[in-house]
N, C-alpha and C positions, 0 to 999 in steps of 0.2 A: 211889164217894165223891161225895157231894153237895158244893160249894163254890159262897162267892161270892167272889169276887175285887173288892178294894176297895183303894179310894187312902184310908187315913188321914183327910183331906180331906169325903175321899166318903160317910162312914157315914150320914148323912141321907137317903140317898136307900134304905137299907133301909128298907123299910115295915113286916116285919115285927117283931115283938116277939122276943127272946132266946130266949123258953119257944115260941112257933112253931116258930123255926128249928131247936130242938133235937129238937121232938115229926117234924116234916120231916127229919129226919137231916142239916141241911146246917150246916156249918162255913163261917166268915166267914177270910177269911185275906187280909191287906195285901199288893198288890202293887206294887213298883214302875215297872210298865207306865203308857204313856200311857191314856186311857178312863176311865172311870167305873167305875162298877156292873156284873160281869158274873155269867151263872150258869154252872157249867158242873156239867152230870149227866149220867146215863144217854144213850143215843137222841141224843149230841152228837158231833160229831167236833172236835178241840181237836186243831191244830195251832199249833207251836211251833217254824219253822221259825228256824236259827242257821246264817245267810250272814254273807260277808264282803260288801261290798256294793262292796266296792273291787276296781277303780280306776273301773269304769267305769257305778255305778248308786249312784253319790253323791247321793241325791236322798231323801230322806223322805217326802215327798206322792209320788213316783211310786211307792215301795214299796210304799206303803199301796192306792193306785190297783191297784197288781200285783194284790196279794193278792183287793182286790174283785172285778178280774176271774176270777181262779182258779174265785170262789167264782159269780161269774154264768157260767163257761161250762158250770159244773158241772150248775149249774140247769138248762140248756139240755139239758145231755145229756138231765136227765129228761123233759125238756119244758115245765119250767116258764120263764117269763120273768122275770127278774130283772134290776135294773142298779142303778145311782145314784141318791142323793138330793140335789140341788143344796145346799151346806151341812154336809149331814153324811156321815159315816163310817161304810161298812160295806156292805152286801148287802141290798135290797130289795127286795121282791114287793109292789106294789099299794097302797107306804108300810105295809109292815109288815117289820120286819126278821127277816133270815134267819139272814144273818154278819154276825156283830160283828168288829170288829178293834181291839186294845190292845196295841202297841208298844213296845221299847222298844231305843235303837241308842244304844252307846258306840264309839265309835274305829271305826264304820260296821260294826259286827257286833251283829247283830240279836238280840231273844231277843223271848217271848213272840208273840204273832201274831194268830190267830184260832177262832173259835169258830163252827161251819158248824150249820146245827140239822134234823137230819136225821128218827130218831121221838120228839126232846126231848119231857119233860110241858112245857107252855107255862103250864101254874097256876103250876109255881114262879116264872115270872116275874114275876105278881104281888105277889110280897114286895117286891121291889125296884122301882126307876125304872131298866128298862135302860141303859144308858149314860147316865145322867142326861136320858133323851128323854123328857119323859110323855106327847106328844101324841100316837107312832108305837106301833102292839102290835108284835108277834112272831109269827112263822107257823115253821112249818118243810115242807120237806119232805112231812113225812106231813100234814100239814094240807092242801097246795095237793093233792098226787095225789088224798087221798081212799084212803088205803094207806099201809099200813105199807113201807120200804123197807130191803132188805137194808143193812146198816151196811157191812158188809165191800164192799160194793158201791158204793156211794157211796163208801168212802175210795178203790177202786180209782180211780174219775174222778176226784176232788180230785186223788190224786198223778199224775196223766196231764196234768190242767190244768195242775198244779203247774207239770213238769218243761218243759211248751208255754211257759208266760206267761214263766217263770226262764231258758229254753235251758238247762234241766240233761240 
């Protein structure tokens, strides 16, 4: 299943037209996450990690921070370099983003998360204005190696980084 994941708010920054999205197989569906604009398909790893974040990781920018990292040691594993973008949110190679992250924490228990882009089509992101950024593109994975990369492979290091950056 093709989606984008939107704030109500946010529908402007779909670029596409209704009859695209539909001849593209991808369904628009309202979330109530932090973020903008996201996509999430095929070749993506979508994690949705649900912590308590209590007592002792009361903190929402560090969460968010957490999860960026998860996604840059990942990188690393492959060998690509990945870190921050001063300002904005998420996972970046060379200002082109990797993982995205859309949040969302009530009574300090989390839901939704991120979006890591492993052999993602990177066209479909041209429908939309990812996170509402138009200045930054989108890379993944198979874009920096030059290779396609086992999925099952990649989610193995995410949940490795995971469980490293959380102390799970």
């Amino acid at each position: 299943v093709l989606t984008l994941g939107v704030r109500t708010e946010s529908r402007a920054h779909i670029l596409a037209s209704p009859d695209t999205l539909a001849r593209e197989g991808i369904d628009v569906h309202d979330t109530g996450r932090g973020g903008d604009v996201t996509y999430h398909g095929p070749g993506q790893i979508v994690g949705y990690p649900i912590l308590d974040l209590r007592p002792d990781r009361c903190d929402v920018h560090a969460y968010v921070r957490d999860l960026e990292e998860v996604m840059i040691r990942t990188c690393a594993d492959f060998g690509v370099r990945a870190g921050r973008l001063s300002g904005l949110t998420g996972t970046w190679v060379d200002g082109q983003k990797i993982g995205a992250i859309g949040v969302r924490i009530s009574r300090w228990i989390t839901s939704h998360g991120f979006a890591f882009n492993v052999n993602t089509n990177l066209a479909h992101f041209q429908l939309i204005v990812p996170c509402g950024i138009a200045d930054h593109g989108v890379t993944s994975l198979e874009r920096e190696l030059g290779r396609p990369i086992d999925l099952d492979q990649a989610a193995h290091h995410l949940t490795v980084r995971f469980c490293e950056v959380f102390d799970r």
